[in-house]
N, C-alpha and C positions, 0 to 999 in steps of 0.2 A: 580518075578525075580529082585534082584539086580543093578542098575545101575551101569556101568562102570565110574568111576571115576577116572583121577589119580592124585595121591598126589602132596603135593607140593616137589617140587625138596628139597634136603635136601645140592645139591651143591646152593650155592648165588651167586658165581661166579671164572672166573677160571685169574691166573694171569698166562699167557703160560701153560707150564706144572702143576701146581701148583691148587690143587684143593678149594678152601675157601669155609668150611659147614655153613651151618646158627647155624646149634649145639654152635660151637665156638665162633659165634659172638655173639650169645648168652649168651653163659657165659660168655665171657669177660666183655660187656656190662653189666651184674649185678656187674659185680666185681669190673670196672673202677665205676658205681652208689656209688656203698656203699663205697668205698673210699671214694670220694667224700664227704659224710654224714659223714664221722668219721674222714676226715683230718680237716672239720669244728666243727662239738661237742669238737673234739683234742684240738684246737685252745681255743674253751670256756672255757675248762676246765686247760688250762694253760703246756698241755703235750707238748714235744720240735715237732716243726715243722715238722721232718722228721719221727715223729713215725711209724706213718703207712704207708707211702710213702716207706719207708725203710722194714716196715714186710711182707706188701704183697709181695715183691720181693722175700722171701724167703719161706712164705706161702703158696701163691698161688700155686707153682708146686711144693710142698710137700704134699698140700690136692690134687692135682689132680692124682699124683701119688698113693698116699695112698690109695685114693678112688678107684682107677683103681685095686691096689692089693685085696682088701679089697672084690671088685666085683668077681677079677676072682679067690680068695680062694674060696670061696664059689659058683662057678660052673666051679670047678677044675674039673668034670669029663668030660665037654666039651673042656676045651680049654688046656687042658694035649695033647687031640687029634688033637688039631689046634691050636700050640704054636703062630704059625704066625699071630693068630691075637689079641695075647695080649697087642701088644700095638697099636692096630687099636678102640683107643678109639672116634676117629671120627663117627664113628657109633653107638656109646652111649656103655652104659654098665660102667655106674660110681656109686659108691655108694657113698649116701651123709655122711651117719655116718662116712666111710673111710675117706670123706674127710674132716669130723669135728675133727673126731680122728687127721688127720695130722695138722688139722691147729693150735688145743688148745697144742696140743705139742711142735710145733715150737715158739707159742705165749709165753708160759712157758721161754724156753731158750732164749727166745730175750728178755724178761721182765729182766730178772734172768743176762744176758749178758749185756743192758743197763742199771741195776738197777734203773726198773721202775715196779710200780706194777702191775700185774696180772690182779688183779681182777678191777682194773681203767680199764685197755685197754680193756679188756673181755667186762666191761660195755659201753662202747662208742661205742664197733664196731656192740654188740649184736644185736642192728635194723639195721645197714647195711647187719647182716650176714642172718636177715631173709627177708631183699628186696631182697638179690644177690638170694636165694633161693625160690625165687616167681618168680622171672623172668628169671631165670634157668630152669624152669620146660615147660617154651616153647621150650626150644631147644630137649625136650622128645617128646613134641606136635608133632614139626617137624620133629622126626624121629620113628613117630609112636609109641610110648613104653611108661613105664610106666603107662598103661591102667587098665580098669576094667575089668569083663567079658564081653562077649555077651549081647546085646542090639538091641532095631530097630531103626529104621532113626523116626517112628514116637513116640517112646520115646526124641531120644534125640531134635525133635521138640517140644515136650509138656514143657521141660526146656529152651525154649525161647533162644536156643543158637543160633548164627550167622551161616550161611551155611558153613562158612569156615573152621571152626569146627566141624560141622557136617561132611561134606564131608571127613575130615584128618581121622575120626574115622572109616573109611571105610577101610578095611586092607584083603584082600585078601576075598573078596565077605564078610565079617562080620561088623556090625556096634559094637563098643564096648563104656564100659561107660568111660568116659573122666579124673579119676581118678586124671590125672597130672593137671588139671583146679580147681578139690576141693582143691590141696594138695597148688596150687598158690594161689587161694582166700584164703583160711587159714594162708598164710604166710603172705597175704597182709593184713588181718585185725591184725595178729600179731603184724605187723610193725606197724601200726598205735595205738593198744594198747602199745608198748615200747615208743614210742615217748610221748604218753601223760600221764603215769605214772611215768616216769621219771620226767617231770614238776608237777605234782599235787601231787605225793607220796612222801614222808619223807623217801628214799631208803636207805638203807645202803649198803655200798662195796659188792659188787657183785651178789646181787640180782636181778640187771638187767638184767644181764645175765643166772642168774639162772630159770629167770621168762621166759625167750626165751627158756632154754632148755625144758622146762617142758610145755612151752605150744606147742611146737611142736611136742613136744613128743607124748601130746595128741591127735594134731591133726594126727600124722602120724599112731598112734595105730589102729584106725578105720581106715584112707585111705588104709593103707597096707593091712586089710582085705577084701578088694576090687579087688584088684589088682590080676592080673593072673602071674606075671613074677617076686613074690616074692625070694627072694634069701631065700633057706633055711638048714637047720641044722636039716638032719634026717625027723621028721615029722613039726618041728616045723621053722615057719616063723619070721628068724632072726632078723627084725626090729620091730617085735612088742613085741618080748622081752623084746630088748635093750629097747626101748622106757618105756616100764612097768619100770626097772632097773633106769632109767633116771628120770622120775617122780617124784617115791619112794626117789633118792636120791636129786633132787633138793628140795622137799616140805620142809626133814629134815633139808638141808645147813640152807635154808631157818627160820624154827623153830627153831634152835641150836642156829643161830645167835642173833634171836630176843631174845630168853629164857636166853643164858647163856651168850652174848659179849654185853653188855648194851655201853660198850663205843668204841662200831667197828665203824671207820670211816664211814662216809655217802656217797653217791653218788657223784663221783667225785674230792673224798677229798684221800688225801697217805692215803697209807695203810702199811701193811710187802709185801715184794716181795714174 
């Protein structure tokens, strides 16, 4: 029999009426992180002061919205029937590609608006976007989701995990695999590959960036085949797609560059907008 367990509360605290999730402080907290990291790389690399300070403002709740659409096209046969809780995104249900799609679009027209390059800013913020994205993946932790299947308490003790995580993985008498923990350790050894490639590689313009999409990509190809509460498209599980599509095309950006643009600016040098 199952031990009675209950989760961690997913309120952190209430201001009167006003509910405050940990979901939230969570994301903001990777998001206020990686600013941070990329208003200073900004600074190194000579871009005006307000770059990013100025794009998340416009960003960030363009990727959040995007993601949120992005989630509920693709479980439009649910919430068609419960429009009211389409934008009860406190509860989760965000999709990250939604909100890469909003964010590299808005990034474009702010580039292209302050006639700054693209593929500069892409490269600076690229390990900020894959910390915000490791440390986003607790706020799934604490709202039970983004899981694996079925598991037992004495598996997920033979992986040496803390109780507190064990225990959260306990979801309605079932212990499950911790999916959203490999898909965080994966972003965090990410982020610590961008930082030191960046100093020891010879990079050119936007490869840095290119090398975040495609290693995530990879890692998210397996983890999503793990995962039970994939969003899908008929029979097929739409993130591992897109992720295959992502791969394929950063390897080429990638080879085109090195093969046919011998003299494309290097990491952190103008480029064309």
């Amino acid at each position: 029999m199952v031990q009675t367990i209950e989760p961690i509360n997913r309120v952190a605290f209430q201001l009167g009426s006003i509910h405050i999730y940990w979901y939230g402080i969570i994301i903001a907290s990777g998001a206020l992180l990686g600013l941070l990291l990329a208003m200073r790389e900004g600074r190194r690399l000579k871009l005006p002061a307000d770059t990013f300070t100025d794009l998340i403002l416009y960003a960030a709740p363009i990727a959040v919205i995007s993601a949120r659409i992005y989630y509920v096209a693709f479980e439009w046969g649910y919430y068609s029937k419960h429009p009211g809780e389409i934008i009860a995104i406190w509860n989760g249900g965000i999709a990250i590609y939604g909100a890469l799609i909003g964010a590299v679009l808005t990034t474009i027209v702010y580039c292209k608006l302050r006639h700054l390059s693209f593929w500069k800013v892409a490269d600076v913020a690229a390990p900020s976007v894959i910390l915000g994205q490791a440390i986003g993946r607790w706020g799934n932790f604490i709202n039970q989701e983004a899981h694996g299947g079925p598991t037992t308490r004495a598996a997920l003790e033979h992986m040496h995990l803390p109780d507190f995580i064990v225990n959260q993985m306990l979801i309605n008498g079932t212990y499950y695999i911790p999916t959203f923990l490999y898909e965080s350790v994966w972003n965090i050894i990410g982020f610590i590959l961008l930082l030191v490639i960046r100093r020891v590689v010879r990079l050119k313009s936007g490869e840095l960036f290119m090398t975040y999409v495609v290693w995530y990509a990879i890692g998210r190809s397996y983890i999503e085949g793990l995962r039970t509460d994939s969003l899908m498209l008929g029979p097929l599980r739409v993130s591992q797609w897109l992720a295959v599509v992502l791969i394929i095309v950063g390897i080429v950006l990638i080879a085109y560059w090195r093969i046919f643009q011998k003299n494309r600016p290097h990491y952190g040098e103008q480029t064309q907008h």
